[in-house]
Every structure is written in C-alpha cells, then in structure tokens.
C-alpha positions in Angstrom: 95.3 143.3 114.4 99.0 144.3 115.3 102.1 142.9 113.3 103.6 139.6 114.6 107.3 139.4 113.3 108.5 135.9 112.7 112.5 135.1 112.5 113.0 133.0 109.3 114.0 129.3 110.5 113.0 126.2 108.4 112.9 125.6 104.6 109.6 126.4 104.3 109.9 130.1 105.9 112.4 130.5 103.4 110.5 129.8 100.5 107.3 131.8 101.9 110.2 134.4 102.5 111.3 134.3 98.7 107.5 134.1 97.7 106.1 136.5 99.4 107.9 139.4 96.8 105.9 137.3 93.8 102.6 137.6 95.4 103.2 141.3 96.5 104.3 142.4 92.8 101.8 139.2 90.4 99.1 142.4 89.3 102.0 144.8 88.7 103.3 145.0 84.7 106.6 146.4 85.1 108.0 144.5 88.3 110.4 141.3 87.2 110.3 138.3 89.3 113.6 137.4 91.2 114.7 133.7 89.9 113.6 131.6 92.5 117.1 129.1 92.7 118.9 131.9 92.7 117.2 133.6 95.4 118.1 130.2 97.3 121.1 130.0 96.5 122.2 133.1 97.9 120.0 133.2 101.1 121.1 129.8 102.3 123.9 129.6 104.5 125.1 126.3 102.9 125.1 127.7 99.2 126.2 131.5 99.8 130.1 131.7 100.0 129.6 135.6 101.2 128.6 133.6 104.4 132.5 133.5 105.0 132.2 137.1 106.4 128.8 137.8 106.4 125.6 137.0 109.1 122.4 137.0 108.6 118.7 136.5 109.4 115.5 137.0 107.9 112.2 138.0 109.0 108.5 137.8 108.5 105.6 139.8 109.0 102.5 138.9 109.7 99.1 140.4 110.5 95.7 138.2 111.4 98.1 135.4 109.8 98.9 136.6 106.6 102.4 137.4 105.7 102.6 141.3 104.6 106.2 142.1 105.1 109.3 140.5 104.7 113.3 142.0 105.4 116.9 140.3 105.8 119.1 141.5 108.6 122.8 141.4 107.4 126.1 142.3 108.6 129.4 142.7 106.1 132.3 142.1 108.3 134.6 142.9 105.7 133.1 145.7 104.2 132.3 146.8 107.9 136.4 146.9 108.3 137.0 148.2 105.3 135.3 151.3 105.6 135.5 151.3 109.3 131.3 151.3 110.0 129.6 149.2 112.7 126.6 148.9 110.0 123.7 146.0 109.3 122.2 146.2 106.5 118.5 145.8 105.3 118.2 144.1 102.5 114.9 142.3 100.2 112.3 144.2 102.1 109.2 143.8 100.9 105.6 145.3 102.8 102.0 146.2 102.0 101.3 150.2 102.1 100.8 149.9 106.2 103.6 152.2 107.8 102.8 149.8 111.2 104.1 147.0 108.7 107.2 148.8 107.7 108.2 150.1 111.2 107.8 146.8 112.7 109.9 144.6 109.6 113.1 148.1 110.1 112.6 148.2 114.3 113.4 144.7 114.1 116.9 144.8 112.4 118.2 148.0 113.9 117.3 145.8 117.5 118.9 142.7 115.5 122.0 144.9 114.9 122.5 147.0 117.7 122.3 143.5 120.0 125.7 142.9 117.6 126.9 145.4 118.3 126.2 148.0 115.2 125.7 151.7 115.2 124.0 152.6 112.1 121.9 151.0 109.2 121.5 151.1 105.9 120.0 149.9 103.1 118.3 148.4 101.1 122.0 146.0 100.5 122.6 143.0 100.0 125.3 140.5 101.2 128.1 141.9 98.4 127.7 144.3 95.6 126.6 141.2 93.0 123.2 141.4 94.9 120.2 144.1 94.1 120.6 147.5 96.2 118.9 150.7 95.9 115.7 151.6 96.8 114.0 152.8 93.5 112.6 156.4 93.6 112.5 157.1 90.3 111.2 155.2 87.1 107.9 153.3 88.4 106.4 153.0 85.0 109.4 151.4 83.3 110.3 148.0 83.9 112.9 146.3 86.0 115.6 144.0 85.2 117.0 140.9 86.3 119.8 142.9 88.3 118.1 145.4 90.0 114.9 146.1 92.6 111.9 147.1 91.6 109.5 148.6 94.5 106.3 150.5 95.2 106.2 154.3 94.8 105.5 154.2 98.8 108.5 152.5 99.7 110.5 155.3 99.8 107.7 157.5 101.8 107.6 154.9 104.3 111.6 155.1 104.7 111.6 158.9 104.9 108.7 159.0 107.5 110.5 156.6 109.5 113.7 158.8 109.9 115.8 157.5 107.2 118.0 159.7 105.3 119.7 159.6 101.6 123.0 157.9 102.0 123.9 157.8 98.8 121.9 157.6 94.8 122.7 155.4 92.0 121.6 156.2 88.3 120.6 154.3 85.2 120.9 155.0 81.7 118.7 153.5 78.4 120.8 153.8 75.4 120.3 153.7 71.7 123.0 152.2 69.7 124.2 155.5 66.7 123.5 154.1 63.1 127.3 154.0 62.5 130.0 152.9 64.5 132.2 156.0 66.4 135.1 157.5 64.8 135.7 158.7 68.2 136.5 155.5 69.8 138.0 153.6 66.2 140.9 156.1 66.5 140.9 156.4 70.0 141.1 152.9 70.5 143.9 152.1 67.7 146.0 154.6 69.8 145.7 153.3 73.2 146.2 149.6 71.8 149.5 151.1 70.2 150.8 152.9 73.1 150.0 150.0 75.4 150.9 147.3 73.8 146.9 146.4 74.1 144.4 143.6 72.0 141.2 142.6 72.1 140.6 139.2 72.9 139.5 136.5 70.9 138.7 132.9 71.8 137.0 129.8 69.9 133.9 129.0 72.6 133.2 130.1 76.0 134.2 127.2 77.7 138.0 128.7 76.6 137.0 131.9 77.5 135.8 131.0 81.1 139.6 128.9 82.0 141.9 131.3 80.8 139.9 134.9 82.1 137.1 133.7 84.5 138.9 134.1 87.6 140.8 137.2 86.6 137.7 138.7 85.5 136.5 139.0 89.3 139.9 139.7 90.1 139.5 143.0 88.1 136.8 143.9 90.0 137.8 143.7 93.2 140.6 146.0 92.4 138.4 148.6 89.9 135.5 148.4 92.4 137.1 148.4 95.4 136.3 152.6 96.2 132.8 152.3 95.4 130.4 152.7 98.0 130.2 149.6 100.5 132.1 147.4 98.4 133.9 144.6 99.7 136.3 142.3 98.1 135.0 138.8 96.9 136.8 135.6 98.3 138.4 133.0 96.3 135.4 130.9 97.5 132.5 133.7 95.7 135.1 133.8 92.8 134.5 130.2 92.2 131.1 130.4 92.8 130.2 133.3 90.2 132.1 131.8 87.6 130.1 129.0 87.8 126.7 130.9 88.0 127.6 133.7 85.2 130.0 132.4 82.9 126.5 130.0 81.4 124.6 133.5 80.7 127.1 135.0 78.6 127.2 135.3 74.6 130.3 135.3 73.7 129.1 138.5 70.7 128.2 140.3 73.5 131.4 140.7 75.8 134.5 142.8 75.2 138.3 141.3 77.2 140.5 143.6 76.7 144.7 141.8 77.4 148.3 143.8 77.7 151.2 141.7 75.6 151.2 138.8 78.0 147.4 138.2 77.6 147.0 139.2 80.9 143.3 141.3 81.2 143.6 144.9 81.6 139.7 145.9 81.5 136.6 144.5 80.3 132.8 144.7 79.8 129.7 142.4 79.7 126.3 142.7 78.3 123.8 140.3 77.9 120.2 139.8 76.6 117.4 141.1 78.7 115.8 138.4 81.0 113.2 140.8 82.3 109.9 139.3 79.8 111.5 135.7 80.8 111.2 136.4 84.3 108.1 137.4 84.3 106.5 135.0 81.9 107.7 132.4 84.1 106.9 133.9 87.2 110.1 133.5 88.4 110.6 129.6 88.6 113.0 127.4 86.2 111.2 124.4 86.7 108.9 122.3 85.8 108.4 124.9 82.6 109.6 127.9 83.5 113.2 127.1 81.6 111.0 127.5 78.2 111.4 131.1 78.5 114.9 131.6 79.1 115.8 130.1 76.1 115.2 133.0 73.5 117.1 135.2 75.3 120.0 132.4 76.0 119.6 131.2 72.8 119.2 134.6 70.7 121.9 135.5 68.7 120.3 138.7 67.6 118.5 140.3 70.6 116.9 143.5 70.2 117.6 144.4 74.1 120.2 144.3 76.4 121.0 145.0 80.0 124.9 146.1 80.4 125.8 144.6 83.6 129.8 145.8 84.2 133.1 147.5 82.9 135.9 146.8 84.8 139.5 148.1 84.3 142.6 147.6 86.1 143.0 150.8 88.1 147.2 151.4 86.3 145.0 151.6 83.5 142.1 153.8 83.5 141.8 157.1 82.0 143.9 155.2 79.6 141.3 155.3 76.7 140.8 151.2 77.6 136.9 151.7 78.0 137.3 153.2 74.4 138.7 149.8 72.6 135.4 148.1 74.8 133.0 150.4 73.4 134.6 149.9 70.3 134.8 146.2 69.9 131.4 146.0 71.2 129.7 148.6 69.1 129.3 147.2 65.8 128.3 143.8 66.8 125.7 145.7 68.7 124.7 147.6 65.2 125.1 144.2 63.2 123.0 142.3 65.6 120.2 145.6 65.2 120.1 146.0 69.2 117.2 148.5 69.8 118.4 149.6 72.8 120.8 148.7 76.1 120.1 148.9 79.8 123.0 150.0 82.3 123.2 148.8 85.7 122.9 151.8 88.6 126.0 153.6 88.7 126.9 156.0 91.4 125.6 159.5 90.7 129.1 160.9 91.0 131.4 158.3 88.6 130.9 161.4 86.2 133.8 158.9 84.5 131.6 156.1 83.4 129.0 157.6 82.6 131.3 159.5 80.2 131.8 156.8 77.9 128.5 156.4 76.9 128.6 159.5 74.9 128.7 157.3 71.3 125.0 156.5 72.1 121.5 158.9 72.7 120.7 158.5 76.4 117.9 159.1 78.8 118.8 159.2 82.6 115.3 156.9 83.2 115.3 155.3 87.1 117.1 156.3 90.0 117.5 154.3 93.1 118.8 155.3 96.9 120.2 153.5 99.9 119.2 155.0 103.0 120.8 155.4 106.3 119.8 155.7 110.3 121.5 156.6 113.4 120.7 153.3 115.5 120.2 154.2 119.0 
C-alpha cells in the first residue's frame, strides 16, 4: 500500500500525533518518553508563546490505515531574520524503517516550505532552542533524557539516502564528580569574585529565588546564546511562560546564581535530577498515576544522577573565570549529596570553551547528535 499523508487538524490528530513516538519506541529500553502535557503545551497554538513568530503544521503518515510516520513543518521568523535564511524546519519526526515512509513525511515539508516561500531545510528543530534538536547518531545503547531526542540507528541512514547533508553536530558529555572538591576552581573562583566585585547567591526558598532572578535568568540567555547555531531570542511572552514551567523542577542544592555588587546576575548554571526512569515508568503521562513517579526525583534531596541542563554568562563577562565560581559552588554539594554521575546537554562540537570547564570531572564524550540540511528546490 502507498503512504497517505494526513495534515494534523483536530484534537484528536494531535494526540495520535504525540502518541504515535510512544508506540514506536514502548519495546525499546533506552528511549524516554516525551511528557505528554508538555508535548501539548508546546504544539498547541493557544499554549505555545513561540507562536508569536513561529508557524506551523504537523503531519501524519499512514499506510493501509495505520499511522507509521509523523513530522512538524515549522518556520522561525525570527531566527529566519536573524541569520538571514529562508529555512523550515523539520522537527519530532518519527517513522518505521520504510525509506517510502520517510521520503513521503520530508517531501511533504520541503513542499510545505517552499509554498512559503523557503529555500532550504533543516532539521530535526524545534520551534526555539528550549525544544529537542539533533538527530542522534551516536550513543544508541545509552539512554536518553528528558531534554534531548532519542531515535533509531536508521534515522540517520534514511536522512543521508535522501540527500541530506551534516549541517552542524552537537556533543554530550557523562561526568563523574572527583572525590575532592578542585583547588583549581576554589582559588580561581576567590579571585575572580575579588576582582569583580562577584558573590554567589543565596536565597531562603525558591519561591524568592524565582521573583528576584527568574526573568533575568532567560534574559542571560538570550544574550550568552544569542551566536549559537539557529538561536533566536525568547519574547517577554516565552519568558513568562518558562518561568512558570521550570522554575517547579528546580532544587534549589542543585543550581549555582552567580550576582555583580548590585545583585544583578552575571552567569549561572542549573542541574537537576534525572527524569529519564520517571518517564519511562510512567510512559509518559502525569495523570491519572503517572505523577507517582516524578516524585523521587522532585522530591530527592540526594539524587545519584543528574542531567546539567545550562550555563549561562553575561557575554562582558566570560572568560572571566565566572563558570569557575559555578563549578565551584556547585561541586561539593554535588560530592556531599554522593552524585554518581551528571549528564550535559548537546553542546556544539566547536564551544571548545564549555566544554573546557568540565575538566574538574572524568569524562566520556558518549552520544552525539546532528541537524541536517537540504537545498529545497
């Protein structure tokens, strides 16, 4: 039978949409579940604030009606301006090992793009950098996390065979804490504090933490992230609306603000327990029982694992030494807690600069991931 696309258009498309990824990946042991309300959330036009400067549609594919493919069609406007691009993006593609499959789900956004206009495609992307991208192409046999894609080991030939070419590769790292906290960094760290009139911040409960930094904590990344690859700066509107989605997930032991002399924040960097095992136990869903397993790892306050989500410093002040006075506010809660290891999130190949400051902990270069791009003629 030949593949039937069908445009996404009613709530319950959407949620086969969302679905389909839990079907495809249920036998495999190393894939974690996207969380179902947040997959909503930021698909739905009403709930996604990226929708400011961002269109989209989503497709399914079907064959003797089953669904065996999914894809989103996007287009940035802002990041399309900033880096001058007419680019649509592919984004949560999903498809059984049929290359008929995958050719139809990519033919039908580079004719969903090039009908608006766009000359090239890449992906997979999502709407901002806050959602998964990468294609994975190395590290099948370890498992995901709640931030990043995890995908068959013929994704990537299906890409290639199609005439997709490496745009650009992002790295990940699994670290093990040292036994003893870093000289290094302790003097390093009382320097820079001296010289720039620096502290680390303390505050009594989260709620504190959230009104006096929330906002300038996206505010710092816009400006730090701002030359990374296809990055586009958040609104006021996706400000409001991560504050409100993050700020919940974070333990306060676990996240480092560093402030000039008029508490102002200069740089900072967040880890949090893994959610990987909690995704997956509960297959992805909150409710009606799903919420039982995200409570050890909300609740923990001595997790064994974490996933190191971002470090963000104002641009005046990097290569400053302020990712030294992180590292080393963070480190010996990490050794008190006995943290087994920690997770990064993909970092660009090149940023030979952050990947730098992991050089306290023993390190293994253990996934890679790669957006691809196309000519769209």
């Amino acid at each position: 039978m030949s593949v039937t696309i069908v445009k996404v258009t009613t709530k319950s498309e959407l949620k086969k949409f969302i679905r389909f990824n839990y079907e495809l990946y249920k036998n495999n042991e190393y894939a974690v579940y996207e969380l179902y309300e947040d997959m909503l959330n930021t698909l739905r036009r009403d709930r996604n604030a990226a929708f400011e400067f961002c269109e989209a549609d989503y497709f399914l594919a079907y064959r003797d009606g089953k669904i065996v493919g999914r894809v989103a069609a996007i287009i940035n406007n802002r990041a399309n301006e900033k880096w001058n691009v007419k680019a649509v993006r592919f984004g949560w593609i999903d498809f059984i090992d049929d290359k008929e499959v995958s050719k139809a789900l990519l033919d039908t956004v580079e004719q969903w793009g090039k009908e608006r206009g766009m000359t090239e495609i890449q992906g997979p992307l999502g709407f901002t950098d806050f959602d998964p991208e990468g294609m994975l192409i190395e590290g099948f046999d370890r498992l995901g996390t709640m931030a990043t894609i995890y995908n068959y080991l013929y994704y990537p030939e299906h890409i290639v065979s199609l005439g997709y070419e490496k745009d650009v590769d992002w790295v990940e790292f699994l670290f093990t804490p040292p036994a003893e906290n870093w000289e290094k960094a302790e003097r390093l760290s009382a320097l820079v504090a001296r010289r720039y009139k620096l502290h680390v911040v303390r505050a009594k409960s989260l709620k504190e933490l959230a009104a006096r930094y929330g906002k300038q904590v996206f505010e710092i990344v816009n400006e730090a992230y701002s030359p990374l690859y296809g990055f586009s700066p958040l609104s006021d509107a996706q400000i409001e609306q991560f504050i409100k989605m993050y700020f919940p997930l974070v333990n306060m032991q676990l996240v480092s603000f560093i402030a000039d002399e008029n508490d102002n924040l200069v740089g900072l960097g967040i880890s949090l327990a893994s959610y990987a095992q909690a995704l997956r136990k509960s297959k992805g869903r909150l409710f009606p029982f799903g919420w039982v397993h995200f409570l050890k790892p909300l609740l923990d306050r001595k997790p064994k694992h974490l996933d190191f989500l971002l470090m963000a410093i104002k641009p005046e002040y990097q290569n400053k030494g302020v990712n030294a006075m992180i590292i080393n506010d963070l480190l010996p809660r990490y050794l008190e807690m006995g943290i087994i290891d920690v997770e990064s999130n993909p970092e660009l190949e090149m940023n030979d600069k952050i990947q730098a400051q992991w050089d306290a902990f023993d390190k293994v270069q253990h996934k890679r991931r790669r957006a691809y791009k196309k000519e769209i003629k």
